[in-house]
MARLUM-509090 format. One record per residue (C-alpha): residue in three letters; y, z, x. Coordinates in Angstrom, 1 decimal. Each point is the difference from the previous one (the first is absolute). Example, Ala and Ser with C-alpha at 12.3 -4.5 7.8 and 13.67 -1.06 7.14 Angstrom:
MARLUM-509090
pt resn: ala; c2: -4.5; c3: 7.8; c1: 12.3
pt resn: ser; c2: 3.4; c3: -0.7; c1: 1.4
END
This chain:
MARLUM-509090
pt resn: unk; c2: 0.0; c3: 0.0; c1: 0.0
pt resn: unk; c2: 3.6; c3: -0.8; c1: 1.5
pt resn: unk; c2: 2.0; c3: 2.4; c1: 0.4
pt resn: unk; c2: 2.9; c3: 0.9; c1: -2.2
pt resn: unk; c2: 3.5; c3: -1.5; c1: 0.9
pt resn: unk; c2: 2.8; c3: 2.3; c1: 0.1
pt resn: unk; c2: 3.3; c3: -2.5; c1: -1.1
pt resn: unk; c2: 4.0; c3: 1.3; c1: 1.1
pt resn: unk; c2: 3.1; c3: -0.5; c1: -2.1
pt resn: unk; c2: 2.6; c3: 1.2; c1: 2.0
pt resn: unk; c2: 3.1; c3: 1.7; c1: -1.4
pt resn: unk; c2: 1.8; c3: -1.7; c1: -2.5
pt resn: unk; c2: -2.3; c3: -3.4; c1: 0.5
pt resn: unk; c2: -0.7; c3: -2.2; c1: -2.2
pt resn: unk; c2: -3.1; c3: -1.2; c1: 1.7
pt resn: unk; c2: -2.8; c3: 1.1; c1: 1.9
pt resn: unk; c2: -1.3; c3: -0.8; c1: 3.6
pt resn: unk; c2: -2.4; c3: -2.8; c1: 0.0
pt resn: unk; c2: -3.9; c3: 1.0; c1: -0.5
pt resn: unk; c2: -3.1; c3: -2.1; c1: 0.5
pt resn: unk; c2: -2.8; c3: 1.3; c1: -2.5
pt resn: unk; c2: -3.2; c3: -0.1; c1: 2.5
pt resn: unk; c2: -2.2; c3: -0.7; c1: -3.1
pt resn: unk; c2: 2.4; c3: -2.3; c1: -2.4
pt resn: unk; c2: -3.9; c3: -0.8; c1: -2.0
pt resn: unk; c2: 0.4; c3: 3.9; c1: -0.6
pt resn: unk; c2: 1.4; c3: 1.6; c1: -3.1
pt resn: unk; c2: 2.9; c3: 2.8; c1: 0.9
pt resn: unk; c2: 1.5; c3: 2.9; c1: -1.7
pt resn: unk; c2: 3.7; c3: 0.6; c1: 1.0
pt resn: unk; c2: 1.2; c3: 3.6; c1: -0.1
pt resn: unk; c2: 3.6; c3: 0.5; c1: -0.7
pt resn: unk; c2: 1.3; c3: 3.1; c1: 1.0
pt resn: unk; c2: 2.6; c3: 2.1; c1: -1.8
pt resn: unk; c2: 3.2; c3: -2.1; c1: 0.2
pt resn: unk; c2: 3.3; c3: -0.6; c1: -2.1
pt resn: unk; c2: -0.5; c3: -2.1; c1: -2.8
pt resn: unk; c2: -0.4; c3: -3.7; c1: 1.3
pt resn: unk; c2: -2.8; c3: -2.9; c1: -0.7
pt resn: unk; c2: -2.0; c3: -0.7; c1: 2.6
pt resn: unk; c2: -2.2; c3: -3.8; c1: 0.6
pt resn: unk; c2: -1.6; c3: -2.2; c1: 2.4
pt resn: unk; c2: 1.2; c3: -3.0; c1: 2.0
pt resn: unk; c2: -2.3; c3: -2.1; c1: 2.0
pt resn: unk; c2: 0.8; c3: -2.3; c1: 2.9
pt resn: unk; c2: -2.3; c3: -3.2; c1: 0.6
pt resn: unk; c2: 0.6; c3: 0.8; c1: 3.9
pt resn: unk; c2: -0.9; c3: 2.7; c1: 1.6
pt resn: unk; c2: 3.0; c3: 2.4; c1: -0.1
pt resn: unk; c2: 2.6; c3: -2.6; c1: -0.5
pt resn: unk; c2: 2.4; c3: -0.4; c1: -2.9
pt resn: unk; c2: -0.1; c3: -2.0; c1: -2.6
pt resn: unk; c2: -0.9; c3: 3.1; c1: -1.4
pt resn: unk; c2: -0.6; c3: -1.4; c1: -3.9
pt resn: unk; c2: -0.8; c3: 3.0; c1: -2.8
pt resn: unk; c2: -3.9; c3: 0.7; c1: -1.0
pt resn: unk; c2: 0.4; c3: -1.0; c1: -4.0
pt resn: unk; c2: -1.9; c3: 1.1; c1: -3.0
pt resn: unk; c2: -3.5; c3: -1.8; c1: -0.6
pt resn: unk; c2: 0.5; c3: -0.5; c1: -3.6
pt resn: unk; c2: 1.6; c3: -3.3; c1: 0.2
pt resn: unk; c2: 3.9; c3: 1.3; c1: -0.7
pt resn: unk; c2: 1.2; c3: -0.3; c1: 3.3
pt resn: unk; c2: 1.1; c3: 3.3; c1: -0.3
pt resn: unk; c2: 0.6; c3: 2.3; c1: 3.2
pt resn: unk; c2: -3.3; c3: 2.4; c1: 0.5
pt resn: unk; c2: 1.6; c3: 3.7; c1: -0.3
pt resn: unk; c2: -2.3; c3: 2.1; c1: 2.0
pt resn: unk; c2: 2.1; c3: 3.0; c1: -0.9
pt resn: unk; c2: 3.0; c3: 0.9; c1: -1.9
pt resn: unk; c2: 1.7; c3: 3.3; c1: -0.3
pt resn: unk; c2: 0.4; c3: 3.3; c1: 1.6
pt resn: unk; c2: -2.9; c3: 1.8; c1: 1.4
pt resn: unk; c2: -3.2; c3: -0.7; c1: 2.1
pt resn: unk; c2: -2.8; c3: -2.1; c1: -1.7
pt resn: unk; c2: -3.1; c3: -1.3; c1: 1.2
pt resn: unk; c2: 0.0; c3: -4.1; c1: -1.0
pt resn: unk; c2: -3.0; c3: -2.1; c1: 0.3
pt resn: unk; c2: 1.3; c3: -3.9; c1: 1.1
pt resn: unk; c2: -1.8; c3: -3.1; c1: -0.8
pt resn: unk; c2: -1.4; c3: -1.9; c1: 2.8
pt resn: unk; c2: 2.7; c3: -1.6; c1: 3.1
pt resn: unk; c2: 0.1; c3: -2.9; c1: 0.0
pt resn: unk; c2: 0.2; c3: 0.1; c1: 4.1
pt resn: unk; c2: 0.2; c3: 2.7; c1: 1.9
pt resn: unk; c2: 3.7; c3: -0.3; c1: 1.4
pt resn: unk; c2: 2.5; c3: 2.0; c1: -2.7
pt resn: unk; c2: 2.7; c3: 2.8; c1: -0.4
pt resn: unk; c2: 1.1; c3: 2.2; c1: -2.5
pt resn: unk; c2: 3.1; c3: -0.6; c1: -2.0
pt resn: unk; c2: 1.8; c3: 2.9; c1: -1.7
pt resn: unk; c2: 3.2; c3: 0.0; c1: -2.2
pt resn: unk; c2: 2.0; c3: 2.4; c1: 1.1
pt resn: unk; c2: 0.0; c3: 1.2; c1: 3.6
pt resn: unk; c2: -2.1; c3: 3.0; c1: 0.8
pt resn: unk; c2: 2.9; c3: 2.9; c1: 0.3
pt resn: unk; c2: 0.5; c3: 1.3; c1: 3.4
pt resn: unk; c2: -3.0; c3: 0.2; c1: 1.5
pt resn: unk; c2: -3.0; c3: -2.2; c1: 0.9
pt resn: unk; c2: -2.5; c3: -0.2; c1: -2.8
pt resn: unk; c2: -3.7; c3: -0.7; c1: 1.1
pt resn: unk; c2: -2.6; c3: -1.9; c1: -2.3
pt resn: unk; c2: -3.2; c3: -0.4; c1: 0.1
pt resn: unk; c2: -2.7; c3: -2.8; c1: -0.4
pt resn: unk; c2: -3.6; c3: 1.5; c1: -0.4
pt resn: unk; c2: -2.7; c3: -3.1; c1: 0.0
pt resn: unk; c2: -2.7; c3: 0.4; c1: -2.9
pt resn: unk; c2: -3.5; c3: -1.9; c1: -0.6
pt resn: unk; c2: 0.9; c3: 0.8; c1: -3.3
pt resn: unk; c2: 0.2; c3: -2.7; c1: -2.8
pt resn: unk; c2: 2.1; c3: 0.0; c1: -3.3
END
């Protein structure tokens, strides 16, 4: 099993660092920690680590962004499946004053 993937926003971002999923094939569950209310999604890059950055959309056909979280608080959010392994986190509002620290946990789990 891969090991999880611990993702930065740094203060008052908007963005992530860049991470490379080790097992994009993999389902993963993103915890959220406890943070002021903002919405939080996915972008994906079709090169390793380089922008365009383009935003992970819903799977239903609307075209709609996919909101992994959105509100205050932490929450544990099961994603669908990447659709490659290069990506970043996206958040609405900036993340206070202080770094905030996500976390990607690779599951064998299907739903």
């Amino acid at each position: 099993m891969p090991a999880p993937i611990y993702v930065r926003v740094n203060s008052n971002a908007l963005t992530s660092e860049a991470f490379t999923l080790e097992r994009p094939d993999y389902r993963h569950v993103l915890h959220v920690p406890s943070i002021t209310a903002a919405a939080v999604s996915l972008q994906f890059t079709a090169t390793s680590g380089t922008a365009p950055y383009l935003p992970f959309t819903r799977l239903d056909g609307t075209g709609a962004l996919h909101t992994v979280h959105s509100g205050v608080g932490m929450v544990w959010a099961p994603l669908p499946q990447a659709p490659v392994p290069w990506g970043r986190l996206s958040v609405t509002t900036g993340t206070a004053s202080q770094v905030t620290t996500f976390t990607l946990y690779p599951t064998t789990v299907r739903w």
